[in-house]
N, C-alpha and C positions, 0 to 999 in steps of 0.2 A: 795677442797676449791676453791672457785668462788672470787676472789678480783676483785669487778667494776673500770675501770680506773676514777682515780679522789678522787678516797674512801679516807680520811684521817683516819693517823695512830689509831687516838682516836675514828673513827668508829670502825674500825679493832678488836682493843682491848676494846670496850664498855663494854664489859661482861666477866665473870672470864675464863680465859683461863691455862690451863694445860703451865707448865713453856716450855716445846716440843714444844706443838702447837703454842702458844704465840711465839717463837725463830722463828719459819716454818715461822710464818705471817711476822714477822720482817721481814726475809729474803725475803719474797716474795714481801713486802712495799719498800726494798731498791734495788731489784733488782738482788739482788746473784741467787735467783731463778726463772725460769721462769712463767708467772703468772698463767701457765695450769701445773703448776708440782704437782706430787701426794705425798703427806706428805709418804704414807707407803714406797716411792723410798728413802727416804731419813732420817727416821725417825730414824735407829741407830746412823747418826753421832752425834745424842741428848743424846744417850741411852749409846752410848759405848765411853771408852776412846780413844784418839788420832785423836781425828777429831776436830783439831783448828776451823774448820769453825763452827760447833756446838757451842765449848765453847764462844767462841769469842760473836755468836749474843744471847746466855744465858747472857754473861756479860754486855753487852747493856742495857738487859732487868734490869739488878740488880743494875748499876750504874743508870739506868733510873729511880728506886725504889728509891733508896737513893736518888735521886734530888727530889723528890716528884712529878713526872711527872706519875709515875706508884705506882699503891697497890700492895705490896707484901703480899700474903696467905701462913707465911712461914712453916705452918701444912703441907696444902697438895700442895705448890711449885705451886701456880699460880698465875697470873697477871691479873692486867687490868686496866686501864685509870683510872685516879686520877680524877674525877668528879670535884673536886672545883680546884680553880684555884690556881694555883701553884705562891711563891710570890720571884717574880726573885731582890728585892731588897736586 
């Protein structure tokens, strides 16, 4: 995964992304990961239990869902940018 410096979050997740991959991006958007890391080094902490840093930017993504900032796909567990604008009143 190639993130361009500068990208915003709602580039990132424009398109449906796997609830994993969508977490990796997250992580790679806020910095936990570095921006040349390869999803397959890291892809269990998504996959297996006990890896807080996994859960943790899943829960991001799903509290991100419930504000309406993200669509949740909750059949097949994936995300991505909420297109119309979210109404912060």
């Amino acid at each position: 995964m190639k993130v361009e410096d500068g990208m915003e979050l709602k580039e990132i997740l424009a398109d449906w992304r796997d609830y994993d991959d969508a977490a990796f991006r997250l992580g790679v958007f806020l910095g936990v990961f570095p921006r040349d890391q390869k999803f397959s080094k890291v892809k269990r902490m998504f996959w297996m239990a006990g890896y807080p840093l996994g859960d943790m930017l899943v829960d991001i993504l799903d509290r991100m869902s419930e504000a309406g900032v993200l669509l949740k796909d909750e059949d097949d567990a994936r995300y991505k940018w909420n297109p119309a604008p979210t109404d912060l009143s």
